[in-house]
Structure formats: C-alpha cells, structure tokens
GUBAPA-311376 format. One record per residue (C-alpha): x, y, z; residue in three letters. Coordinates in Angstrom, 2 decimals. Example, Ala and Ser with C-alpha at 12.3 -4.5 7.8 and 13.67 -1.06 7.14 Angstrom:
2
REC        px        py        pz    aa
REC     12.30     -4.50      7.80   ala
REC     13.67     -1.06      7.14   ser
This chain:
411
REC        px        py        pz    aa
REC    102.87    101.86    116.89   unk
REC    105.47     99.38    118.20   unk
REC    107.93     99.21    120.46   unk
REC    110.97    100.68    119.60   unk
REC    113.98     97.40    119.41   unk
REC    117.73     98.36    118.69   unk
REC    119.20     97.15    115.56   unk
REC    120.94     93.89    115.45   unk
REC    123.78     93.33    112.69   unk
REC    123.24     90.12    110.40   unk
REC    125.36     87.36    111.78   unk
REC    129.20     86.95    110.13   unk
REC    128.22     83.26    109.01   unk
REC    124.84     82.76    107.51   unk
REC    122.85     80.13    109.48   unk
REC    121.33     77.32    107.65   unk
REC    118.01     77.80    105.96   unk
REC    114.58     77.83    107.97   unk
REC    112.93     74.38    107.65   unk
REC    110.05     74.43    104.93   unk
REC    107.28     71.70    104.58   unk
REC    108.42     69.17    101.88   unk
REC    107.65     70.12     98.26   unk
REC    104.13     69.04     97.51   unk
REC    102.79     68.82    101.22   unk
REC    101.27     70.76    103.61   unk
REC    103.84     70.52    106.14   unk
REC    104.95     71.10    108.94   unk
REC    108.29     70.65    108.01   unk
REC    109.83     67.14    108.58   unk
REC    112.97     68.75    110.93   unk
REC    110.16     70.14    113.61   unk
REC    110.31     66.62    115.44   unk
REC    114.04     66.37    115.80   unk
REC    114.32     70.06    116.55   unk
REC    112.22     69.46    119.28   unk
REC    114.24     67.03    120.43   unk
REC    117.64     67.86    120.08   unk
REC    118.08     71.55    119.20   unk
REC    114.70     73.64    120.23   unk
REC    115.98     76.69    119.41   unk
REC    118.13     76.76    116.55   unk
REC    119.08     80.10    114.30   unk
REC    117.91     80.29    110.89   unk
REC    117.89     82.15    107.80   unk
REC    114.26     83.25    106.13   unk
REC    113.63     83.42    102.41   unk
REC    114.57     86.75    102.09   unk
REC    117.55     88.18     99.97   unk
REC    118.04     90.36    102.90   unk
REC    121.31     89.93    105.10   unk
REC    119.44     90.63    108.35   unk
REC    116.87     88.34    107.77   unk
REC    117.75     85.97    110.17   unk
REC    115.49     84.43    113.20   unk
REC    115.97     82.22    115.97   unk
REC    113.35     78.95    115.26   unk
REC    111.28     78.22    118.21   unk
REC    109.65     74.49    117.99   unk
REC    108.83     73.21    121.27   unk
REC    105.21     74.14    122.90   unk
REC    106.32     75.28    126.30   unk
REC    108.53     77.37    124.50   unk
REC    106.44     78.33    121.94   unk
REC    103.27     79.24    124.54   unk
REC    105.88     80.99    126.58   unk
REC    106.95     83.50    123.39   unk
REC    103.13     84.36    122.42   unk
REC    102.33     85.57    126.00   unk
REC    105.62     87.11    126.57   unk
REC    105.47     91.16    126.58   unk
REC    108.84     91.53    126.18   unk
REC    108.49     90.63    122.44   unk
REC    107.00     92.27    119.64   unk
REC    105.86     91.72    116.57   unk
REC    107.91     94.34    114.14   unk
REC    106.39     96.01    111.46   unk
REC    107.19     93.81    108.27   unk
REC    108.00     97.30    106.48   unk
REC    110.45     97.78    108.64   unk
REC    112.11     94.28    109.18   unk
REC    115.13     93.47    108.36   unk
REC    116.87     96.49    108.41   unk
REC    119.17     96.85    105.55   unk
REC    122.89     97.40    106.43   unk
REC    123.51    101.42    105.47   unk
REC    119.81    102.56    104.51   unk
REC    118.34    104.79    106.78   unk
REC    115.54    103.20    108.57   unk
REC    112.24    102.73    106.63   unk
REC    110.26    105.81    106.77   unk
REC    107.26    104.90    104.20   unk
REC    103.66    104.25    105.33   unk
REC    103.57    101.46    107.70   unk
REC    102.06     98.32    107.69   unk
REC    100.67     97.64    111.16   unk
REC     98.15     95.72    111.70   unk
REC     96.36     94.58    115.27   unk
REC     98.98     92.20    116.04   unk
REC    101.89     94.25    116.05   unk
REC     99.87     97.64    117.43   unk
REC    100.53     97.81    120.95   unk
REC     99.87     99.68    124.71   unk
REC     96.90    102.00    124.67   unk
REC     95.89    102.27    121.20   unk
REC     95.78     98.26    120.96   unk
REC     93.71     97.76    123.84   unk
REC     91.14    101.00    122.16   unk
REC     90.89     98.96    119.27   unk
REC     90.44     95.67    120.05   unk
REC     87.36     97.26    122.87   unk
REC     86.07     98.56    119.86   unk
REC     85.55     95.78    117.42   unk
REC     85.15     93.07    120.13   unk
REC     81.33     93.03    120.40   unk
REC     81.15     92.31    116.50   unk
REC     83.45     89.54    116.80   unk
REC     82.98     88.12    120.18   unk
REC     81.54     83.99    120.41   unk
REC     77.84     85.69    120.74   unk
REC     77.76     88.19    118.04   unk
REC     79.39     85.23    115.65   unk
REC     76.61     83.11    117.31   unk
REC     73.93     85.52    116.30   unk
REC     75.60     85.77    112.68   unk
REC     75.68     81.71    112.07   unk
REC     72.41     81.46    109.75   unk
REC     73.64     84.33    107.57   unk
REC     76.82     82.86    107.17   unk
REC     75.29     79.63    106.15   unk
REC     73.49     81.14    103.78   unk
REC     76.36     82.56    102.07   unk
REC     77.65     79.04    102.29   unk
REC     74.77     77.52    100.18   unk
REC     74.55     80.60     98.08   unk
REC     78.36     80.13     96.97   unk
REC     77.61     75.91     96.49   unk
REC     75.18     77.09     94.22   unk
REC     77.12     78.88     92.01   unk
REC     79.82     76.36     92.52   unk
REC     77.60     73.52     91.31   unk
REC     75.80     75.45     88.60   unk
REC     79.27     76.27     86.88   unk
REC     80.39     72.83     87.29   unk
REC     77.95     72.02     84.72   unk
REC     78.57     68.30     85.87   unk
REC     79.76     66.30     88.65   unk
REC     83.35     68.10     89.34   unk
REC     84.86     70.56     89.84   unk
REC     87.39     72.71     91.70   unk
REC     87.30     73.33     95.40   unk
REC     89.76     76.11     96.06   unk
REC     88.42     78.50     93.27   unk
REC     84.74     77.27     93.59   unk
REC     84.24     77.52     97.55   unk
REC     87.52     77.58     99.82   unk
REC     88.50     81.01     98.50   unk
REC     85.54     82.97     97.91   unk
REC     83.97     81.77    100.90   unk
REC     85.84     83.28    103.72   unk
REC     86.37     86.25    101.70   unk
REC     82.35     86.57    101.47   unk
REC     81.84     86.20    104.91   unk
REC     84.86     89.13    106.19   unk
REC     83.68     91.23    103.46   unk
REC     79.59     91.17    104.50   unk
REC     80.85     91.63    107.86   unk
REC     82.95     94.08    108.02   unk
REC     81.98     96.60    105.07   unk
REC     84.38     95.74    102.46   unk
REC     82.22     95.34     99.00   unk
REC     82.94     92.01     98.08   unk
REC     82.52     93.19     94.09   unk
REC     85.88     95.30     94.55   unk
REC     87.97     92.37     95.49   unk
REC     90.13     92.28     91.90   unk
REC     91.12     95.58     93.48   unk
REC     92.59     94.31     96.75   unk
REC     93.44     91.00     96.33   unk
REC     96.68     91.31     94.93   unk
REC     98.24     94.20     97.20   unk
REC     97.00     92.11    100.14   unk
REC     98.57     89.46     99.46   unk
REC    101.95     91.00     98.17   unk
REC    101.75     92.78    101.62   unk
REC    101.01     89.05    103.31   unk
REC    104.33     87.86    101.56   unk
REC    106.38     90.74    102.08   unk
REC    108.67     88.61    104.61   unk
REC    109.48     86.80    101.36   unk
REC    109.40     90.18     99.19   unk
REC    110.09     93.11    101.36   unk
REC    110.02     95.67     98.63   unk
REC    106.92     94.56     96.54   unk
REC    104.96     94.81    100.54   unk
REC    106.17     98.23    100.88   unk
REC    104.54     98.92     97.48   unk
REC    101.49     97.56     98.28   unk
REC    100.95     98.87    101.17   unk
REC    100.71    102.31    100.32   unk
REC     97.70    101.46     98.10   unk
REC     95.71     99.45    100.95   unk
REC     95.92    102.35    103.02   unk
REC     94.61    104.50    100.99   unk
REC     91.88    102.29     99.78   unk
REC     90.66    101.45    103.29   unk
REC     90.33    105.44    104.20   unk
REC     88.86    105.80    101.06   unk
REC     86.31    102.90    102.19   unk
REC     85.91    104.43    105.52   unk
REC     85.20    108.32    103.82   unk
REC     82.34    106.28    101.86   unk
REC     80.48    104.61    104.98   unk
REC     80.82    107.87    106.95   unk
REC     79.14    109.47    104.38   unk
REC     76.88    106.13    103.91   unk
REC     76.68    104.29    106.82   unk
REC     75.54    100.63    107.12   unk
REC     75.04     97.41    109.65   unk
REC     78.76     96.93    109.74   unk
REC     81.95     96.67    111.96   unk
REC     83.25     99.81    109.35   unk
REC     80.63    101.91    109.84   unk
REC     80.65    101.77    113.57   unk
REC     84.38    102.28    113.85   unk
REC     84.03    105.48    111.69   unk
REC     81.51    106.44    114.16   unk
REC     83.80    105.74    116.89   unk
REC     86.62    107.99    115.16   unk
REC     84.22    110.91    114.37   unk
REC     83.00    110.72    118.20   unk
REC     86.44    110.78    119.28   unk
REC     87.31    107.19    120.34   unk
REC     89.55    106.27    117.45   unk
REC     91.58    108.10    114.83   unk
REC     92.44    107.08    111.27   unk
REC     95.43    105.01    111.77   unk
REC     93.10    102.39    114.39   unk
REC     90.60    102.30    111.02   unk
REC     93.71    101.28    108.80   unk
REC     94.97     99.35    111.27   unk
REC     91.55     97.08    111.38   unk
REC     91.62     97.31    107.37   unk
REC     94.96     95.79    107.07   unk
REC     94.06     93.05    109.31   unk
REC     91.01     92.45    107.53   unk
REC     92.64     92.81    104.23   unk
REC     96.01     91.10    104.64   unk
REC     95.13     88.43    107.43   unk
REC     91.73     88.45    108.31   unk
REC     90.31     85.86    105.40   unk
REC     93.68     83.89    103.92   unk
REC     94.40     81.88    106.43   unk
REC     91.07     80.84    107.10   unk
REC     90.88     80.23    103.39   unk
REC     93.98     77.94    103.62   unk
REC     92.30     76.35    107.04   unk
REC     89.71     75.59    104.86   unk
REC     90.83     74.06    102.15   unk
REC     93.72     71.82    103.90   unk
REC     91.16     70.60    106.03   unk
REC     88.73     69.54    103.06   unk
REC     91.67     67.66    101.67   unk
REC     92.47     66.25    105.15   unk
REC     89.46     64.94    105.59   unk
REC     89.26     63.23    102.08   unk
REC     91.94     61.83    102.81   unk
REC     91.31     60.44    106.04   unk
REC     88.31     58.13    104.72   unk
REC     87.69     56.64    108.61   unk
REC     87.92     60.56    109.38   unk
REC     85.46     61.57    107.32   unk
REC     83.43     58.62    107.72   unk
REC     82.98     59.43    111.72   unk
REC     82.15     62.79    110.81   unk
REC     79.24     62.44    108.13   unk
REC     77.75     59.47    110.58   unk
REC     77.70     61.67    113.69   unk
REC     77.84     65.83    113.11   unk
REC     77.87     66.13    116.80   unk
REC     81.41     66.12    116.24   unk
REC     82.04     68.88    114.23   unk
REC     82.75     71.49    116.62   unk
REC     85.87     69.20    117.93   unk
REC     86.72     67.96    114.89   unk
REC     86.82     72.18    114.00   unk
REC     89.51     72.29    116.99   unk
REC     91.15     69.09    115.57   unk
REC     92.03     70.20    112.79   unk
REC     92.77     73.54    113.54   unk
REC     95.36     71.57    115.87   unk
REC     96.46     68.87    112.92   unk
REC     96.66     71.46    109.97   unk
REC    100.02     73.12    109.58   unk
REC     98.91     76.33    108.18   unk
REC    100.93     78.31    110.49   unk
REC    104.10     76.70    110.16   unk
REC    106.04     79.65    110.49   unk
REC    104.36     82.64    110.16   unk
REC    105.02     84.84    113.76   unk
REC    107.87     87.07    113.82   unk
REC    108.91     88.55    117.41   unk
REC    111.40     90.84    118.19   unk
REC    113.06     90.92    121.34   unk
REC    112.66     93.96    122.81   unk
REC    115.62     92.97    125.76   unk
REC    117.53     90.43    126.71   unk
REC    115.65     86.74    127.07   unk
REC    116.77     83.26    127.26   unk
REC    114.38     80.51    125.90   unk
REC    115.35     76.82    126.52   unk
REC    119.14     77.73    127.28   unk
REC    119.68     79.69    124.64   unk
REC    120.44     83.83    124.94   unk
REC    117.94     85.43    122.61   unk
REC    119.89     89.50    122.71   unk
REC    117.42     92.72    122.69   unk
REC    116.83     93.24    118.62   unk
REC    116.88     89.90    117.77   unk
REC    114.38     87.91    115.69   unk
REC    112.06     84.96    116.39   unk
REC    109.80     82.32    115.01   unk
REC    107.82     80.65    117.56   unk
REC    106.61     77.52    114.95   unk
REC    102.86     77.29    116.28   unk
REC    102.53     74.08    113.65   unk
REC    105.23     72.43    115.26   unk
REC    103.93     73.40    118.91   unk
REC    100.48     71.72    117.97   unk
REC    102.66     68.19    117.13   unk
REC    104.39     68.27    120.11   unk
REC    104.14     64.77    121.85   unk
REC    104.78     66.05    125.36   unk
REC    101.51     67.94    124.84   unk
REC     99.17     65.96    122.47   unk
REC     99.83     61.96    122.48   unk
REC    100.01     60.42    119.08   unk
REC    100.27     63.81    117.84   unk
REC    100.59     63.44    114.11   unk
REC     97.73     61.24    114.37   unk
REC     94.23     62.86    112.91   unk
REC     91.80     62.02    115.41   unk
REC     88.32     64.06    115.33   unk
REC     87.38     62.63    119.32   unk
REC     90.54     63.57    120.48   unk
REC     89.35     65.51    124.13   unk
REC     90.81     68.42    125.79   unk
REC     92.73     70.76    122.86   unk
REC     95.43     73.53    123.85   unk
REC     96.13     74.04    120.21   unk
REC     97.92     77.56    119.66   unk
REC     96.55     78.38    116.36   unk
REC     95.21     81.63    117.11   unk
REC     97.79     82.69    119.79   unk
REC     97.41     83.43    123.05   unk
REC     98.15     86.67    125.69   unk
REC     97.48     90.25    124.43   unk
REC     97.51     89.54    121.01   unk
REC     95.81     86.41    120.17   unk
REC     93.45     86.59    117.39   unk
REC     90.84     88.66    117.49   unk
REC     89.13     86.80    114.63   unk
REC     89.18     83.30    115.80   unk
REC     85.55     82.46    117.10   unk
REC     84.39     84.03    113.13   unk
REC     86.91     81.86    112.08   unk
REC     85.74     78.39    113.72   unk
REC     82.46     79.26    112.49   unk
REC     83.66     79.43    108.76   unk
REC     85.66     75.90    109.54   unk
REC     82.33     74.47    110.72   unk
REC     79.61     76.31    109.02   unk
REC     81.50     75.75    105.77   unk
REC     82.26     71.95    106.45   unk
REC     78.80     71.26    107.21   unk
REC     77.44     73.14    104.48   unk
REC     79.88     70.85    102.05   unk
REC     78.98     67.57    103.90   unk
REC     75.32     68.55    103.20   unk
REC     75.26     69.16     99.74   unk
REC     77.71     66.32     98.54   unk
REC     77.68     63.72    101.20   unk
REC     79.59     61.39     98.20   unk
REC     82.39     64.59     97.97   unk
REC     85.66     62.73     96.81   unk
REC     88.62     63.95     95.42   unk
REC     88.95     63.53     91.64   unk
REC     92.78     63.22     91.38   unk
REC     95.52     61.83     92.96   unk
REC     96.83     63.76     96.33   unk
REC    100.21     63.24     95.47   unk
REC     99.70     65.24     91.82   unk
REC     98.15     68.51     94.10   unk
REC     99.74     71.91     93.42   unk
REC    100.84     74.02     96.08   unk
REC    103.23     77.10     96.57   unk
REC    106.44     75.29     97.60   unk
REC    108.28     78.47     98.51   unk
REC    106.04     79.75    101.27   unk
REC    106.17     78.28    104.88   unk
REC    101.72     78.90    104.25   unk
REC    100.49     75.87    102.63   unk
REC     97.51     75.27    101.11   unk
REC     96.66     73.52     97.61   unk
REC     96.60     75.93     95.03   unk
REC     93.10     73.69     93.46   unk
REC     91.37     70.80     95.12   unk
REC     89.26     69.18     92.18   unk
REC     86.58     67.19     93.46   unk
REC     83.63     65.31     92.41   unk
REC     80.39     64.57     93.89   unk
C-alpha cells in the first residue's frame, strides 16, 4: 500500500519537544514565527512514548508547499510508525487510508469516488445539506429549552458527521459504534497501541457495511463502490481504504473547522459584523478562515523515501517529517498581516487541504459544510453570542488538533 522506506534508528540525544499551541488556545503554536525565521527546519520529538518517534518540523510555506507535492515522500502507515527498536515490524491489519495509498491503486480509487465529491456533485447536494443544517438547529434549539446552549455537542459535531454519513452510506444511528475506534485510530500518533486496536474493528465494520449495501443497495458513494468491486474495478482493501478515510478523517476535522471558526468569528465582533451585513462574503470568508484557523497544526507525517534536503538541511531516506500547514498559512512572505483575520482578504493559497497527488479529496464537501453550516447559524440566530468568557473554553491541550471541547452560546 505504501512505499517501502528503510528503518531509521531514534537519534542518541532526544530532540526537544514538537511545539504545541499554548494551553487553552487554538494555536498554532507561538514558536512557528521564529522557526520560520531562524531555524525552518528543526528536529523534534512527537508525543509519543516511542523512541523513534522523532520528525523533522517543517514551518516555512515554500518549504512546506514543496513537501506536499513532493513524490519522494510518503505518508507511512500510522500502524506501522515508529518502529520499535527489536520488534519485528508490525504485521496487524493496516490502517491506510487515501492519503497514504499510493501508485495504481490510489489513482483507481480516487477515479472512483471523484464524481460524488467533485465541486458539481457537492453543488448539486447544497439544498440537502442545508436541510440537514436546519433539521439539526431544530433539535438544537428545541433541547435548549431556552436561549443557550452548547455549540459543539448541539451543531458543530453532529453536523458534519450527518452530512458524511447521508453521503456516503454510513447509518448515522450506528455512530456510538464508530466513534470511539475512529478516533482512537485518529490519535494513534499519540497512542500507537490503542490505534492498532481500533483498527481492527473499523475494518471489519466497514466490510460488514459494504456486505449490507451489496446486498441492499442505495443512492450512495458505498453502494456504487461495491458495485465497482463486484464488476471488477476495485477490491476490498480500496472499500476499507475509503471507510477509514471517511471514518477516521473524513468528518473531524471539518467538525473542528467548524467549530473554531464559530468561535473565531464571535470573537472577531467587526468580523462577524461584515459578514451578517453582506453574505456575499461567505464563500471568501470560508477560504479565510480555512487559511486563519490552525486546525492542522501538525497533523502530516512524511517519510522520506531517499535522500532530500529542504532549506539546507539533509532530510536521510527513512526519516520523518511534519510539514506544519498552520504555520505555512501565517507565513508573512506569503499572506501580509498574516495573523490578522480579515474576511476580504483577495487571492488565498492556503494549504489546508494539501496539494499534488494527495490533496484532499474531500475538500469542496468540506467548504460547503463551512459555508452551508455558517449561513444556516447566521440565519437562525443573527444575535448568536457566546455565553462565557473565551479565556474559560475547554480544549484538549495535549493534541497538536484544536478545537473547543463546548462552545456555549446564546441567542
């Protein structure tokens, strides 16, 4: 499924740890702008108790463009990475998912499910996704049972969820079921041996969703994809493959997406002020904050696959990575006053979705959850404020991800 790297020992003197975002913040981490300055490409260790887990931190944009396109890096199995000094190598079920699949098989796969989520089809899909929108504000507002109540459980969660699951076949009622393997299996750089036990379940669970829509087939990416495999086209792995990036990838972030930018824009009150006054913004403001948002801080593992040098600096064949997409979108060389917010800013190049062979399949569904979603909230509760103090926010302080674990609001 990936290319094949050699093995890299763990370095004799443990580098100093990877930047995170500062403890009750979104991020991106306060070192990014000196980095880019003085040391571009600096080694780091990850939050793994793993001796190999070590990665070379990538936070310029030239750099970090350069690293996205470049074939001669791959994005290793997170089953499989770090090797651990005298085990033999990993030889569980694997967790691949369409952006570390690669060659022939990637290109099959990505033919196959582009028409369902190329900028047309997502066009075509735009009132039912609103719908689901107003549906889930509904419910939201009816268990309220007031004027408040909280965003992240009420709307920023479900919502993207809804929208992945209606689209692609996975029945939104079994979520309890998936939920918590996914996301295990989304943290396993963090905890490499509770993502090798989760994985094993998703597997099976998305075969056993593709058995039921052979044998009941709907209006869904699934359904057509088990029709490609019977006809030939595709085998099992490319359906787990599209499951796991469904299940693990395909709705979190744009959860997280959505709920940073619902706090960014409440607190940006001239922001948000633009933005209710004139909606023909909203599809840059979309871009603008997918630029401004630090959701990927540091979430892109490559692998050499042979010798490179980025910015001066020898990267050897089997070493790791991070290309720090957040800190590329801040860079000032690309995007003047770069930290600012600014929902007129023009011309975009933000990399939050990639770029080359791999860059996300998902990201014109995903826009249209930032902006359907938005609008939808603007509409119903054009007085939205939050209901607490920013500063007293929860959030995950251990993952380089952030989002606030609740947004309470009132309206």
């Amino acid at each position: 499924m990936t290319l094949s790297v050699p093995h890299v020992p763990p370095p004799a003197t443990e580098p100093p740890p990877v930047p995170l975002p500062e403890p009750g913040t979104m991020g991106p981490p306060p070192d990014c702008a000196r980095l880019r300055r003085e040391c571009p490409v600096r080694h780091v260790k990850l939050p793994m108790d793993e001796p190999g887990a070590v990665a070379w931190y990538v936070t310029r944009y030239a750099d970090v463009r350069r690293l996205l396109g470049d074939r001669r890096f791959t994005r290793p199995d997170i089953n499989e990475w770090p090797a651990r000094p005298g085990e033999p190598p990993w030889d569980g079920p694997g967790l691949t998912t369409m952006m570390e699949l690669e060659g022939d098989r990637h290109v099959a796969l990505r033919r196959a499910v582009a028409d369902h989520f190329g900028a047309g089809a997502v066009r075509a899909r735009l009132p039912r996704i609103r719908a689901l929108a107003d549906g889930l504000l509904d419910e939201f507002e009816a268990a309220a049972g007031g004027r408040t109540g909280d965003l992240v459980g009420g709307f920023a969660e479900p919502f993207p969820l809804l929208v992945a699951c209606d689209l692609v076949g996975i029945p939104y009622e079994e979520r309890d079921r998936f939920l918590g393997p996914a996301d295990a299996a989304l943290g396993a750089m963090m905890t490499l041996d509770e993502g090798r036990r989760a994985t094993g379940f998703l597997r099976s669970y998305v075969l056993e969703l593709a058995e039921r829509r052979r044998r009941s087939p709907g209006d869904d990416v699934l359904s057509d994809l088990v029709r490609r495999r019977d006809a030939g086209e595709l085998d099992d792995e490319h359906l787990v493959v599209f499951g796991l990036s469904i299940l693990i990838a395909g709705y979190r972030t744009s959860t997280m997406f959505l709920a940073d930018a619902v706090l960014a824009l409440l607190t940006h009150p001239d922001q948000l002020a633009a933005l209710r006054a004139d909606r023909s913004l909203l599809p840059g403001a979309v871009e603008e904050l997918l630029r401004w948002l630090p959701v990927m801080n540091a979430n892109v593992l490559l692998v050499a696959t042979e010798d490179v040098e980025i910015a001066g600096q020898p990267i050897r064949a089997g070493e790791a990575v991070l290309p720090v997409i957040a800190s590329a979108n801040r860079d000032e060389s690309v995007f003047p006053d770069a930290d600012r917010l600014d929902l007129r800013r023009g011309l975009n190049l933000h990399l939050s979705f990639g770029r080359g062979a791999h860059n996300c399949v998902g990201s014109h569904l995903a826009r249209a959850e930032l902006e359907v979603g938005l609008a939808a909230l603007l509409d119903r509760f054009p007085r939205l404020e939050l209901a607490v103090d920013p500063d007293t926010l929860p959030w995950e302080d251990e993952s380089p991800a952030k989002s606030p674990l609740t947004l309470p609001v009132r309206w």
